[in-house]
N, C-alpha and C positions, 0 to 999 in steps of 0.2 A: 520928490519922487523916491520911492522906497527901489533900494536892491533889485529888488524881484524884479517889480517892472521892466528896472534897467535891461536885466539882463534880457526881456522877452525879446525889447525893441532891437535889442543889440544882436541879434541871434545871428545875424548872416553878416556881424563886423567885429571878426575875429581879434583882434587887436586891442577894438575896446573891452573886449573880456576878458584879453589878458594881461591888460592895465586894471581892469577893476581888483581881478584874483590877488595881486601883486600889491597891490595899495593896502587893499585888507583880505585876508585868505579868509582869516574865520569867518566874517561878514558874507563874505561872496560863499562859501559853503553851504550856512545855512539858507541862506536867498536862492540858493540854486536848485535846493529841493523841492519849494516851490515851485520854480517855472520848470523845470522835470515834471511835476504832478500837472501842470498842465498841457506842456507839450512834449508828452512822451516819443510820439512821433519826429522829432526833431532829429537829426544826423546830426547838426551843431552840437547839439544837446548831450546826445548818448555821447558822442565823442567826451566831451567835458564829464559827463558821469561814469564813464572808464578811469580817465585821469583822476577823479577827488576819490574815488571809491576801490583803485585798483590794488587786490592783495595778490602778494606773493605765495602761492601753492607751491612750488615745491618742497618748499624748507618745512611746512607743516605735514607733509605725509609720513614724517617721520621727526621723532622728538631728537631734540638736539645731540645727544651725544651719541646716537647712531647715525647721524649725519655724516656721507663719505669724507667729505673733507676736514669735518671736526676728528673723525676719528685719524685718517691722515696727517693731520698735526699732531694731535696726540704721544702719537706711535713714534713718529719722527723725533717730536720735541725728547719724547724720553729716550731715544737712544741716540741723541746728539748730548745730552748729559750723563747719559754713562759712559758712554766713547770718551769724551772728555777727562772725566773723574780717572778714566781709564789713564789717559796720556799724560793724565798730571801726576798721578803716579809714580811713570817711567822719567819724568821729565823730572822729578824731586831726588829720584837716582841717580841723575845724572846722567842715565842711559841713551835718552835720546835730546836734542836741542827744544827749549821751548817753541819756538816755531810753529813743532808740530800739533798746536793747541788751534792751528786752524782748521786743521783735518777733522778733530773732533764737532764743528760745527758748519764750515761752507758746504762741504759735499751734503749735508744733511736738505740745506735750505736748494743746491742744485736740484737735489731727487725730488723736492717738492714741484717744482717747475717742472723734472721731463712728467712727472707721473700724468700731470693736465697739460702739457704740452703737445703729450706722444709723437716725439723728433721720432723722425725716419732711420735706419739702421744706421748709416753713416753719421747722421749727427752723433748717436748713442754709444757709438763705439768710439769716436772721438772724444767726446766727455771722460766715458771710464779709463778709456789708454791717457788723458793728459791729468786726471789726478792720479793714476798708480803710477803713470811717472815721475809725478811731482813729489809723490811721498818716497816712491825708492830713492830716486837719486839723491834727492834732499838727505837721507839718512845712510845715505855711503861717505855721503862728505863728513871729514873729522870735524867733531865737536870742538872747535876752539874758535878764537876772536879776531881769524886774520882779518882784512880789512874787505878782501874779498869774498870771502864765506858772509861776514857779516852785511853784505850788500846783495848777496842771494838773499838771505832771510828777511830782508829791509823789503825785495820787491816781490819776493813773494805773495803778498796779500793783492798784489797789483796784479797779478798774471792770473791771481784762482778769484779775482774780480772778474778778469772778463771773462775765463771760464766761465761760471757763473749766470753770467751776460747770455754766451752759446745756449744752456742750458733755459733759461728766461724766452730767449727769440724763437729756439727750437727750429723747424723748417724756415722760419723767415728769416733767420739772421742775418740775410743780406737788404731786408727793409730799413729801410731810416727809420719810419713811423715805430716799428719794433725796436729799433736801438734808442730811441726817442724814449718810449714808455720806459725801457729799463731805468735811464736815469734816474725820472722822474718818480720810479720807484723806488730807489736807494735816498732821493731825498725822503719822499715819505716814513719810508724806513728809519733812516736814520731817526727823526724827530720822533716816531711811535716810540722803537726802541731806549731811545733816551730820554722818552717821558716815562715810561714803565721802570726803568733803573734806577732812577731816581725812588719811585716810590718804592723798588724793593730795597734799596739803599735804607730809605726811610722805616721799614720793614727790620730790617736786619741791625738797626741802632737801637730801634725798641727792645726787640726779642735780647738781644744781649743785655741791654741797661735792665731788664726784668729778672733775667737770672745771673746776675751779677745780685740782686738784690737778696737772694735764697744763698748767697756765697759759692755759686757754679759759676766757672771761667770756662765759656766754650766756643770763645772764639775761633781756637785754633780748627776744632768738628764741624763748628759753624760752616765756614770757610770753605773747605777741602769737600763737605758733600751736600751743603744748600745752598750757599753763593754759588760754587763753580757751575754747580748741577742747573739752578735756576737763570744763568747769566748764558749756557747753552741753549737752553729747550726756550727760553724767551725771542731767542733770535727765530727760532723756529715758530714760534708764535704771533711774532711782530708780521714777518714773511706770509702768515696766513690771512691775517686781518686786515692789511695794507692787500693782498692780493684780491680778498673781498670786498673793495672799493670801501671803504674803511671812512668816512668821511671827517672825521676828525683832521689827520693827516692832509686828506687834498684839498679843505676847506684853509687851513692854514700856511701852505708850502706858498702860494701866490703873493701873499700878504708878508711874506718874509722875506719873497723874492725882492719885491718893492720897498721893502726895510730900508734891509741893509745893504743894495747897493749904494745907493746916494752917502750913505754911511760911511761906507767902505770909501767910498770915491772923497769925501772931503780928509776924510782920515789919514789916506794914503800922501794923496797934497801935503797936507802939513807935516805930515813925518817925513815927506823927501827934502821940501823944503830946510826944514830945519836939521835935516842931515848936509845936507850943500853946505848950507851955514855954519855948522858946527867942526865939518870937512873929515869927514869921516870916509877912508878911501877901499871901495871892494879890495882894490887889484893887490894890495898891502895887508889890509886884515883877512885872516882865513875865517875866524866867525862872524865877519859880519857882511864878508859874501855869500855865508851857511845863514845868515838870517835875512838877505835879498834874495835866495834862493825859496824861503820858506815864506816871503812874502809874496813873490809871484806864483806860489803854486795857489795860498788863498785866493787871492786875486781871480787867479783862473776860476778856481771852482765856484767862488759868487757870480762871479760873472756868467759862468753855464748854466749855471741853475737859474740866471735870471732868462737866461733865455728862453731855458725848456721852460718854464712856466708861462711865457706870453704863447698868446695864442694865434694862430699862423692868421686867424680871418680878420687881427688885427690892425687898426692901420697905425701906422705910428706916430709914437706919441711922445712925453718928455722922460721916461725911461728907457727906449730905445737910444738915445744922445746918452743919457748917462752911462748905459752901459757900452757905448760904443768909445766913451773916453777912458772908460775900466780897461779894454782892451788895447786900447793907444795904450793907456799907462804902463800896464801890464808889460808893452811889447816893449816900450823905453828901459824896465827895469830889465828884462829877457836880454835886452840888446848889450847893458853894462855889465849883466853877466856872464856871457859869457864872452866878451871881451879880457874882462879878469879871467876868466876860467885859461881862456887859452894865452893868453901872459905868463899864468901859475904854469900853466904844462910847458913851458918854451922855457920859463926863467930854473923850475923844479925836477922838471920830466914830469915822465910816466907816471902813475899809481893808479891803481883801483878806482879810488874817490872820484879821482879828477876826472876820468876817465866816463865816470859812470854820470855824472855832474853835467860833463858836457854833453853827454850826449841826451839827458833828458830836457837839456835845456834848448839843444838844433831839434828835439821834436816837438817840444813847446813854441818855438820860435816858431817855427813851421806851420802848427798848427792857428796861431794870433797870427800870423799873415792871413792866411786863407780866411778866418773870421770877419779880419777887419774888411780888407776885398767885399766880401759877402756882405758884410753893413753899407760899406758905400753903396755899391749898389741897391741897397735896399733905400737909404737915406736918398738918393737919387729917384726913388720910382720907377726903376730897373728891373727890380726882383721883387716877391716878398717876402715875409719873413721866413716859408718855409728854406728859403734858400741858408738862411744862417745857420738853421736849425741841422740843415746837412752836412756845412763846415764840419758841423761839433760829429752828430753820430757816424757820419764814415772815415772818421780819423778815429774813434775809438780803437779799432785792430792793432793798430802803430804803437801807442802803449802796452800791449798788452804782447806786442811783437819784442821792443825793447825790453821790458822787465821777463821777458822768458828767456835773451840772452844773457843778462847779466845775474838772473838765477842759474843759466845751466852752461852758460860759455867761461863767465867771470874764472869761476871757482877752479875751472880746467887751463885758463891760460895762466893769470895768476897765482902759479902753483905758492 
C-alpha cells in the first residue's frame, strides 16, 4: 500500500501521521499532496497542509537589510566597535584600566534586549544608573595592582553579567522561566560566538600570511582596527542570531550538555583520586587551593548547564544521577575549600583574596546545598525537574549581589 492511501485511511489517527512524517518527511510530503487533492475538505488534512506548506511573511515585506532588527544589530554592532577602538586607545595610554574594555561591548548587547523587551520605567533607569555607576566609580579608583582594586576588576564581568540578565528578563525578572532562558542563552552564545572567532581567527591568519607575502607587516593596524573592531560588533551579532532562535546553537547546547557531563564526572574522580594518592594538601599549598577553587567553579557550570538543558516534562533518567553526583562532588570539593580557606584566614589573617575566596565559596556552598535538596527530591518523586531548575535561576541575584560588593565595597575597605 502506497503513501497516499496511508495517509487517507489514517486521517482521523493523528499519531500515525506523525510517525509516518517522521520516518520519512520527503516521502510523506509528496504523498500528502495527493490525498489533499482528494480530500480537500478534510480539517485533519488542512491542518497537516499549514504545517508542510507554512511560510514566514513577515520577514518578506521587506528585504533584509531594511529589516528592524537586522538594522538594529547593524547600528549596535558598529558602535560597540568604535566605542571599543575608542577605550583601547585611552587604555594603551595608560589613562584608564583595561577593564574598561567591557563597557565598550556589554551595554551595547544590554540595549539590544531593553529595545525588544520595553522594561517599564523603573527597570530602565535601573539599567542606566547601575552601568554609569559601574563606569564612574570604577574609573575613580587608582590605576594600580593592589590586590583589591585587582578583585574589583576580576568581578566585574560578573555584576554587568547579571545586569545584563535585568536587561534580558526586562519586566519579568523575577520569573524563573525568564532567568532560565537567560542562561540558556549565554550557553548558546557562548558556542555561536566562539564558532565565529575562530573563523575570524582563521580570517585574520590568512589576510596577514597574504600581505606578508607583498612585504607589508600589518599586523600591528590589523589588530587595533579590525580584530578589536570585529571581536566587538560580533558579540553584537552572535546576541542577534541566538536571540533569533538560531538553530545551530540550540540544536547542539543539549548534546553537549549530555557530553561532557559523564566526562567531567569520571575526570574529576580520577584527578581526586590520584590527588589523595599523591597527597597534595589545599590547607598548605596556596595554588593548588587556587586550582580546587577553579575546579569547582567548572564543575558548577557543567553541571547548570546540564540542567537548563533537560527538559522540565522530563522523567528521569541516567543523566539526572550523573549530574546529581557532579553536585555531590562539587560540594565535597566546596566543603575542603573552604575549610582551607578559613585555616588560611586564622593561621594568616585578613587580605582581600581570602576574603573574597571565602566568600564566593559560602555562596556556592550555599547554593549546591539547595541544588542537591532539590535533586533528592526529585530522584525521590517529590518534585520535578522544574523544581531544580529554580534552585539554580533564583539564586542568580546572590552572585551578582556579591560581585557588586567586592567591585564597590572591596576597593573602599581595603584602602
Amino acid at each position: 500500500m502506497d503513501n497516499n492511501q496511508l495517509i487517507i485511511e489514517n486521517m482521523d489517527n493523528p499519531q500515525h501521521l506523525e510517525r509516518m512524517f517522521r520516518k520519512d518527511p520527503k516521502s510523506f510530503r509528496k504523498s500528502f499532496l495527493h490525498a489533499w487533492e482528494q480530500y480537500p475538505d478534510s480539517p485533519v488534512l488542512a491542518v497537516w497542509h499549514e504545517r508542510l506548506h507554512f511560510k514566514e511573511t513577515e520577514n518578506e515585506e521587506k528585504p533584509l537589510l531594511l529589516q528592524k532588527g537586522f538594522l538594529l544589530m547593524s547600528i549596535l554592532a558598529i558602535l560597540a566597535g568604535i566605542i571599543t577602538r575608542v577605550i583601547f586607545h585611552f587604555v594603551e595610554q595608560e589613562a584608564i584600566a583595561p577593564v574598561n574594555l567591557a563597557f565598550g561591548i556589554i551595554p551595547f548587547i544590554a540595549a539590544y534586549f531593553v529595545f525588544y523587551n520595553s522594561p517599564n520605567k523603573k527597570v530602565l533607569y535601573t539599567l542606566i544608573s547601575l552601568f554609569l555607576v559601574s563606569v564612574i566609580y570604577l574609573n575613580l579608583l587608582p590605576i594600580d595592582y593592589k590586590d583589591s582594586i585587582i578583585l574589583a576588576y576580576l568581578h566585574l564581568p560578573i555584576f554587568l553579567w547579571v545586569v545584563v540578565g535585568l536587561a534580558y528578563t526586562g519586566n519579568d525578572y523575577a520569573i524563573g522561566d525568564k532567568r532560565l532562558a537567560y542562561l540558556k542563552f549565554n550557553l548558546e552564545f557562548g558556542i555561536l560566538y566562539g564558532s565565529m572567532a575562530v573563523s575570524g581567527m582563521l580570517l585574520a591568519m590568512l589576510t596577514l600570511q597574504l600581505f606578508s607575502f607583498v612585504g607589508l607587516r600589518i599586523e600591528d593596524f590589523y589588530f587595533r582596527n579590525i580584530v578589536l573592531f570585529g571581536a566587538a560588533g560580533l558579540a553584537v551579532v552572535a546576541t542577534h542570531l541566538v536571540s533569533k532562535n538560531l538553530k545551530l546553537a540550540k540544536n547542539i547546547t543539549p548534546f553537549l550538555a549530555k557530553i561532557f557531563s559523564p566526562l567531567v564526572l569520571v575526570t574529576l574522580l580520577v584527578y581526586l583520586i590520584t590527588v589523595y594518592w599523591v597527597g597534595n594538601n589545599p590547607f598548605l599549598d596556596r595554588n593548588f587551593l587556587l586550582a580546587f577553587n577553579g575546579i569547582l567553579l567548572f564543575v558548577l557550570v557543567v553541571t547548570v548547564f546540564s540542567i537548563i538543558e533537560s527538559d522540565t516534562d522530563e522523567k528521569k533518567n541516567i543523566f539526572d544521577y550523573i549530574n546529581f553526583s557532579l553536585i555531590v562532588l562539587a560540594l565535597i570539593i566546596d566543603s575542603v575549600a573552604l575549610s582551607a580557606i578559613v585555616f588560611r584566614l586564622s593561621s594568616y589573617g585578613i587580605t582581600p583574596n581570602r576574603l573574597a575566596v571565602l566568600g564566593v565559596n559560602l555562596i556556592i556552598w550555599a547554593n549546591l546545598i539547595w541544588i542537591m535538596l532539590s535533586y533528592v527530591r526529585f530522584l525521590r518523586n517529590k518534585t520535578g525537574p522544574s523544581t531544580i531548575q529554580d534552585a539554580i535561576t533564583k539564586y542568580l541575584p546572590v552572585y551578582g549581589l556579591w560581585a557588586a560588593v567586592v567591585v564597590f565595597i572591596f576597593p573602599l575597605v581595603f584602602k
